[in-house]
C-alpha positions in Angstrom: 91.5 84.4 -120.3 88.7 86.7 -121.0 86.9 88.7 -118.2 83.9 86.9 -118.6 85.8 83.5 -118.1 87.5 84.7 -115.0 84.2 85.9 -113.4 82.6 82.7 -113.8 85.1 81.0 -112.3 85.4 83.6 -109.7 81.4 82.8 -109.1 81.9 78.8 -109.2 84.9 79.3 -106.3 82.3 81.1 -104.4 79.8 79.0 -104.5 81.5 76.1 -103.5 83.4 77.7 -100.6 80.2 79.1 -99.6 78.5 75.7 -99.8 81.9 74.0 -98.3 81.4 76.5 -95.2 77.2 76.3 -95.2 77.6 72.2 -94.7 80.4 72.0 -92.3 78.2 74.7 -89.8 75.3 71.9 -90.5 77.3 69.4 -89.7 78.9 71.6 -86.6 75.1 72.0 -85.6 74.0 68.3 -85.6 77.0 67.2 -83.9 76.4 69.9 -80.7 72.3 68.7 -80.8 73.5 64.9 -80.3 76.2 66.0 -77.8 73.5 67.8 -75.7 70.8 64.9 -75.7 73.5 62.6 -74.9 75.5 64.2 -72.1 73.1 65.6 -69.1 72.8 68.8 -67.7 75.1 69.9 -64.7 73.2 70.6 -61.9 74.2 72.6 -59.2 73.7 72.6 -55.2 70.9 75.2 -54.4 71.2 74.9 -50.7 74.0 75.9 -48.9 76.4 73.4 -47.0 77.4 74.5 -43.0 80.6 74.9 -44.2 79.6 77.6 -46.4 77.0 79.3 -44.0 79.5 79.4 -40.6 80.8 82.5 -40.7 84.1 83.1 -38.4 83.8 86.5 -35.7 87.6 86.0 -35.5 88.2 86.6 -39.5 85.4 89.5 -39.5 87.4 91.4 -36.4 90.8 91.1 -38.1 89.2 92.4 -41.8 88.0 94.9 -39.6 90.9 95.8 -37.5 92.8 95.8 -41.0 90.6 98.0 -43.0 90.6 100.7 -40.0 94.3 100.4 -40.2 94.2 101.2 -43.8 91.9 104.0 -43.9 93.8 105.4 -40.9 97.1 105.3 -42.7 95.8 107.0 -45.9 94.6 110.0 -43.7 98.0 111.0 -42.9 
C-alpha cells in the first residue's frame, strides 16, 4: 500500500471512531436527561429531630475527662 492509501484509511478509522464515540456520549446524555425527569429529587430533613438536638452532659464530662487525660500524659 502507498502512503497516501494508508493515510486515508487512517482518516476514515478516525472519523468513524470519532463519530462512534460523539453518538454514544449523545446517547449517554439523553438517557441521564430522561432518568432525571423521571426519578425525583431526594430531599432532605432541614429541621433537626430531638434525637439529634439532646445532647448527653454524661458523654461531654467523660470526652472531657479523657482529653485532659491525654494531654496530661503527653506532658510527661
Amino acid at each position: 500500500m502507498k502512503i497516501e492509501q494508508l493515510l486515508l484509511q487512517s482518516l476514515e478509522l478516525l472519523g468513524l471512531g470519532m463519530g462512534a464515540v460523539f453518538i454514544i456520549l449523545i446517547l449517554l446524555i439523553g438517557l441521564i436527561s430522561i432518568a432525571s425527569r423521571i426519578v425525583p429529587e431526594e430531599t432532605v430533613a432541614t429541621t433537626p429531630t430531638v434525637a439529634q438536638t439532646f445532647v448527653n452532659r454524661d458523654h461531654i464530662a467523660a470526652i472531657t475527662a479523657a482529653v485532659h487525660q491525654y494531654r496530661k500524659s503527653r506532658k510527661l
